[in-house]
Each structure stands twice: as structure tokens, then as C-alpha cells.
C-alpha positions in Angstrom: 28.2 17.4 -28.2 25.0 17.4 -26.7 22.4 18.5 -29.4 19.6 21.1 -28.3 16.2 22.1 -29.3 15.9 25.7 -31.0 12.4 26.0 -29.5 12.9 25.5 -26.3 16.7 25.1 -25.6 16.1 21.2 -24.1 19.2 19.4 -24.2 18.4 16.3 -25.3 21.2 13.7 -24.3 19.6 13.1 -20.6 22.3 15.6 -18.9 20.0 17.5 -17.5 18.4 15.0 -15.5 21.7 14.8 -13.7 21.7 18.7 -12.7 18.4 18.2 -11.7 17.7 16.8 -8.6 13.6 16.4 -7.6 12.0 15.7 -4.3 10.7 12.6 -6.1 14.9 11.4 -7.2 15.0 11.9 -2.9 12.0 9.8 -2.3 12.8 7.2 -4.5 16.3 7.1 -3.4 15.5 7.0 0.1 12.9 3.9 -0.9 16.4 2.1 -2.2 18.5 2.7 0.2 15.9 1.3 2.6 15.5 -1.6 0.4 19.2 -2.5 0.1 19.4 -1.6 3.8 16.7 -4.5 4.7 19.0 -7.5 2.8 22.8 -5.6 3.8 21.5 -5.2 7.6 21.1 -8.5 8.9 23.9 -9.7 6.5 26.4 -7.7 8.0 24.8 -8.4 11.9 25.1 -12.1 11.4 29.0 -11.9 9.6 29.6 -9.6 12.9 28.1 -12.6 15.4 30.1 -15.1 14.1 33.3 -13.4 14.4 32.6 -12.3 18.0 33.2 -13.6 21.5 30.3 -15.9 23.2 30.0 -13.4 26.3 29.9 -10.3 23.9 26.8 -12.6 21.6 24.9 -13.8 24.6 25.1 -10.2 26.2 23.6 -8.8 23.3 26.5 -6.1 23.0 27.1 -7.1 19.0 25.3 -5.0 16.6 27.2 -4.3 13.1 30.9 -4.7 14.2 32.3 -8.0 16.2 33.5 -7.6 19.7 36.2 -10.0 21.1 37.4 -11.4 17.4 37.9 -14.9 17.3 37.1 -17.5 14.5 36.2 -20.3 17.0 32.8 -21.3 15.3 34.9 -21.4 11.7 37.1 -23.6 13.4 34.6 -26.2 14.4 33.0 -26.2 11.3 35.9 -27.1 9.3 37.8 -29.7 11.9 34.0 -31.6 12.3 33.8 -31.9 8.8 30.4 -33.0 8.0 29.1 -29.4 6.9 31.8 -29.1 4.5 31.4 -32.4 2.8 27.9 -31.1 2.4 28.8 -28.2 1.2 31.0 -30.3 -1.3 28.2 -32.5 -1.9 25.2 -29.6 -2.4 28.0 -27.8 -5.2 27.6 -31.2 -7.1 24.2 -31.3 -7.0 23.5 -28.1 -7.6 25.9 -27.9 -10.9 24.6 -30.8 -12.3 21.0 -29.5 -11.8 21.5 -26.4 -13.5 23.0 -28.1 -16.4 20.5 -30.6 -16.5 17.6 -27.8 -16.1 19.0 -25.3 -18.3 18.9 -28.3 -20.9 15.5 -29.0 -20.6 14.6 -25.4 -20.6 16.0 -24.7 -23.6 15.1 -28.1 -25.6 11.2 -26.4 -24.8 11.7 -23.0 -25.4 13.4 -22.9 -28.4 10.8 -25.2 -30.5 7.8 -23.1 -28.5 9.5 -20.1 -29.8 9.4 -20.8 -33.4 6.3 -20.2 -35.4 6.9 -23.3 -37.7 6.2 -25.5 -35.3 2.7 -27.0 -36.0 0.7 -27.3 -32.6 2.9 -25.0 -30.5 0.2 -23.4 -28.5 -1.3 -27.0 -27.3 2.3 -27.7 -25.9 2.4 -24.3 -24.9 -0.4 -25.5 -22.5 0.4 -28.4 -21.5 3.8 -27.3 -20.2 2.7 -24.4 -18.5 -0.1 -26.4 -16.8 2.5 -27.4 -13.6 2.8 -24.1 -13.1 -0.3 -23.6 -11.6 -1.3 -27.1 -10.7 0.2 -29.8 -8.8 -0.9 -33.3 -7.4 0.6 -32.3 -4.0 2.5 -33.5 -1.5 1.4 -36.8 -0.4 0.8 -38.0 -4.5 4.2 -36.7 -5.1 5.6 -38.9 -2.3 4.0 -42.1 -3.4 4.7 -41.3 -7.1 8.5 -41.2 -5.9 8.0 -44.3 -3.7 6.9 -46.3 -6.8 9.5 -45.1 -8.8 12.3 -46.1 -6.6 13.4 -42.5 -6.0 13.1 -41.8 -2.2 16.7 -41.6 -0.5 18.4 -41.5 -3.9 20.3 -38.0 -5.1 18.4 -37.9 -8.3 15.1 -36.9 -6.4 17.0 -34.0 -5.8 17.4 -33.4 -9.4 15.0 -35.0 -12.0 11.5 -33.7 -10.5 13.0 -29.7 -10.5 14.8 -29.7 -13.9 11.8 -28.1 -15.8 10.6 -25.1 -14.6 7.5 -23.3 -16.4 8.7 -19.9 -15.5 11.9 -20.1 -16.6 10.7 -21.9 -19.7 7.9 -19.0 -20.5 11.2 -16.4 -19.9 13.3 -17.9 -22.2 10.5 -18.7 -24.6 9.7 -14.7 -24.7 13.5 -14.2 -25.5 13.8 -16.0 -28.4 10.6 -14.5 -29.6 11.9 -11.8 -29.3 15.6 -11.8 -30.1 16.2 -14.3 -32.4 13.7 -13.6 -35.8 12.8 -15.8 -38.6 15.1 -14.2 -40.9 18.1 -15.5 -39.0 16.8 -18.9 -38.9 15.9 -18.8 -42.5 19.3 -18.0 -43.8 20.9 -20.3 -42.0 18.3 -23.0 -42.9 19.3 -22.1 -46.8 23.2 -22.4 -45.8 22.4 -25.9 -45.1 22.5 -26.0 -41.2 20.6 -27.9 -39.2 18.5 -27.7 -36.1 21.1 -28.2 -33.7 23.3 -26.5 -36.0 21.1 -23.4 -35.3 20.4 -23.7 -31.7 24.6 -24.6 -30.7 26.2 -21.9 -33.3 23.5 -18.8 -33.6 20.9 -18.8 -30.4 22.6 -20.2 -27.6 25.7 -17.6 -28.5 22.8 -14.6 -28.9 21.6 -15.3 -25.9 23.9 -14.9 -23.3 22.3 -12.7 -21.0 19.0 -15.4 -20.6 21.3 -18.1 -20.1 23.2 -16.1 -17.2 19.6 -15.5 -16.2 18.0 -18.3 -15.9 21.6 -20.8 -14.8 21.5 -18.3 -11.7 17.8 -19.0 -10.9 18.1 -22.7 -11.1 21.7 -22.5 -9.3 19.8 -20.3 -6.4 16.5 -22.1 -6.6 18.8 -25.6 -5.9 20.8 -23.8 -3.8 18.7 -22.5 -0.6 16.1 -25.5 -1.3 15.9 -28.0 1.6 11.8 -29.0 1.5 12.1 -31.9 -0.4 15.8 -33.3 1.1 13.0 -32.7 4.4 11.2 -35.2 2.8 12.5 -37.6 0.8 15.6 -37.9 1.9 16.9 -40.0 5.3 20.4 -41.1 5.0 22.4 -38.4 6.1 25.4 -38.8 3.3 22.6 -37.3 1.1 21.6 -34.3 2.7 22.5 -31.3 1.5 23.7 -28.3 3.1 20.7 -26.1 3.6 19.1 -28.6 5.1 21.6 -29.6 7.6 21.8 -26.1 8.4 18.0 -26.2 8.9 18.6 -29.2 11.3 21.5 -27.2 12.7 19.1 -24.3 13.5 16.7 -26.4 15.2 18.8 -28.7 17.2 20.7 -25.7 18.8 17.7 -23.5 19.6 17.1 -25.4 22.6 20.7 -26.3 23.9 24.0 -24.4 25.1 25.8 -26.4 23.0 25.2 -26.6 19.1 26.2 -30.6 18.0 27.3 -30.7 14.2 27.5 -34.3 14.0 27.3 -37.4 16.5 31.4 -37.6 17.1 32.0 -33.7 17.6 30.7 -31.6 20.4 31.1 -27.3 19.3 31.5 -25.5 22.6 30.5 -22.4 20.3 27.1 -20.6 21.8 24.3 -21.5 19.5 24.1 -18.1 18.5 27.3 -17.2 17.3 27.3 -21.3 15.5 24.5 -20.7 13.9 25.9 -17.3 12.0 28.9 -19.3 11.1 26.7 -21.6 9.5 24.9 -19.0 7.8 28.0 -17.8 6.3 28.9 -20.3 5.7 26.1 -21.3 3.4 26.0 -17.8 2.0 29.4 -16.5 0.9 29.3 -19.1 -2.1 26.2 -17.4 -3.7 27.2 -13.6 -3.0 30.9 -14.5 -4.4 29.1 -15.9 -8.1 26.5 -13.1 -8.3 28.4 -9.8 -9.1 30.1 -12.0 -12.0 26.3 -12.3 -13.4 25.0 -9.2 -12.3 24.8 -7.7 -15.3 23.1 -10.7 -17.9 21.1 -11.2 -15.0 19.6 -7.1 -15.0 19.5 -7.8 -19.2 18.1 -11.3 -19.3 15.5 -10.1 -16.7 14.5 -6.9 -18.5 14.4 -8.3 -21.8 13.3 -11.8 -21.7 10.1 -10.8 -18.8 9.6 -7.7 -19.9 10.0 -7.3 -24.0 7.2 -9.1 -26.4 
């Protein structure tokens, strides 16, 4: 039952504000749907281009629905082969990075988060201080050279794994979500540290672990600077970055040339989309099963406290 106000007969359990429809609701919906219309747009433009015939593409005659249906540019990706053991070889890398950065995020959170520990606002500093300096590029490079790393998968991985915003996000939700008390009891139950962190805060907090496994998964993901740079054997290049090579190569050429032994007779145009998709699909198929720990994670850990 909705309750009402005897003064002024308000109901108070927000149904109104659907029977009430303002020209502000119609500006900020319009605002939305151009939003969502700038990222579904070009999306559905480029899944149309690689679906459609190479005369219909280089005419320009394909807009939002494919003309002359054929799945030639699929086909070439999958009998070359080299994209999709990249693709294989970029899900590795990327799994094993979010593990390895959600680790590390959490191992300096969680202690950040927790009055009790003496000194926490020095560390605080000193791991947020990469957030807003770096040595730069060329130091970063020799720094890698002396350490052995350059052409060598872990360059991918060890230099990204800690991440000062995702740290300070997760930080703020256990400030905020887990209390003392908690911690206290289980402290007098006779629990442990890791005790407390693997059977009370890591099950609480869900929604920041959703959060933050898809910005490291993403971040990994549609990175290709520093395969660019420190990476020359082609067995260790990762997708995006092949793509990026991809991109380049056929820009100037009739034919786009996955790899040295196969030859796509595929316009650039419509290869290049297939490529795209390829790439893509992967991320949009994980999202809507985190879609809604990523809106709470967000909201709560970047916003709350």
C-alpha cells in the first residue's frame, strides 16, 4: 500500500514520479539515448561491414544492415590462424593478469583500510604516488632492459598488476562496508588475518571484486602500447596489437595480409571489421554477466565515504 501524507496527499513510495513525465525526464532521456546511440552506432555499422559483399563496402552502399551476406572475412581469419592463436594467447594473459592484479589490489587495500594499522597514511602515499608520476617511457624501457624483461610475456603482466585507482576504490569499500566491529568479533573467535580477509571480506565484497576483475580484464584486454614496445617476437603479441598492425598494413593495400603464408582477398575494409569483431564480441559477451556488481561496486566503492 502506498502510504500518503495527510497534509498534502504526497504519496510517498516514488509512484508518482512514474505518472509524471517533465520536459527535463525528455531532455535527459534524449541526452541517453544519444549517448548509448554514440557506442551502439558504429558497433552495429562495423558488425554490418563485415558481413557484407566487397562491392556493396567499397561502394559505400552499407550503413546499419549488410548487403550481399557472406562470411568471407570470418573465414580467412579462422583458416590463417594466427589471429586466433592470439586471441588464445591474449585470454591467457589477460586471465592471469587479472588474477595476479586483483591479488595485489587487495593485499594493499585491505591493510590501508584498517585503522590498526600503524603508519597507514605514509603507505597510503607512497602507493598512490604512481598515480600521478611516472619515470616515462624511455627509463621504463631501460629499467626493463636491465631486468631481463623485454620480449618476455611477463612484461605484459608484472609492471600493470598494481593499479592506484583501483587500489584507492577498493580501499574506500572496505572503509566503508566492512567495520571494525566485524573484524573485532571475529578477532575474539580466534581467526586470523587471512582467516578474515578469505571467509568475511572477500565474500562481502562481491560487487568491488566484479568491479574492479572487469577493469583490469578490459584495461589488459584493448592494451597494445607496451606489446608496441617491448615486445618483437611475434608468438608474443597479443591480439589488439596485431589488430593494430592489421589496421595499418591494410590501409594502404587492396589486399589485407594476416600473416606471411596467407594472402585474404577480403577488401581491407570489410577485413578490418571482421577483425574488430572479432576482438570485441569476447568483452560484450562477459559484461552483461557483471553489469550489475559493476553499477554497485562503482556507486559504492567511488562514491560512498
Amino acid at each position: 500500500m502506498a502510504k500518503k501524507n495527510k497534509e498534502n496527499d504526497i504519496v510517498t513510495d516514488g509512484s508518482r514520479a512514474i505518472t509524471k513525465f517533465h520536459v527535463s525526464d525528455v531532455v535527459m532521456v534524449v541526452i541517453l539515448v544519444i549517448l548509448c546511440a554514440t557506442c551502439v552506432v558504429p558497433f552495429i555499422h562495423l558488425l554490418a561491414k563485415s558481413v557484407s559483399s566487397n562491392t556493396a563496402v567499397l561502394a559505400k552502399r552499407v550503413s546499419f544492415w549488410p548487403i550481399g551476406f557472406n562470411l568471407d572475412a570470418y573465414t580467412s581469419i579462422f583458416e590463417d590462424g594466427s589471429m586466433v592463436r592470439s586471441f588464445l594467447y591474449s585470454v591467457i594473459v589477460t586471465l592471469v593478469f587479472t588474477l595476479m592484479g586483483m591479488i595485489a589490489c587487495t593485499c594493499a587495500a585491505y591493510p590501508l583500510s584498517r585503522k590498526r594499522l600503524k603508519g597507514r597514511t605514509f603507505f597510503t602515499f607512497i602507493l598512490m604516488f604512481p598515480m600521478y608520476f611516472s619515470a616515462g617511457l624511455i627509463p621504463t624501457y631501460l629499467l626493463y632492459s636491465d631486468l631481463h624483461m623485454l620480449d618476455n610475456v611477463w612484461v605484459l603482466i608484472l609492471p600493470l598488476i598494481y593499479a592506484p585507482y583501483n587500489m584507492l576504490i577498493m580501499k574506500t569499500y572496505f572503509q566503508s562496508n566492512i567495520p571494525d566491529s566485524l573484524e573485532e568479533a571475529a578477532f575474539l573467535d580466534g581467526a586470523t588475518n587471512f582467516q578474515i580477509i578469505w571467509k568475511i571480506v572477500l565474500p562481502l565484497s562481491k560487487p568491488i571484486l566484479a568491479t574492479l576483475s572487469l577493469f583490469y580484464a578490459v584495461g589488459r584486454w584493448n592494451s597494445y602500447a607496451d606489446n608496441k614496445y617491448y615486445i618483437r617476437s611475434e608468438g608474443l603479441k597479443m591480439v589488439q596489437y596485431k589488430l593494430s598492425q592489421l589496421v595499418s598494413s591494410a590501409s594502404e593495400a587492396q589486399t589485407a595480409q594476416l600473416s606471411g603464408e596467407v594472402v585474404v582477398t577480403s577488401t581491407p575494409e570489410v577485413l578490418q571489421a571482421a577483425c574488430i569483431m572479432f576482438v570485441t564480441i569476447p568483452i560484450i559477451c562477459v559484461y552483461p554477466f557483471l553489469q550489475k556488481y559493476f553499477v554497485k561496486g562503482v556507486m559504492i566503492g567511488a562514491v560512498k565515504g
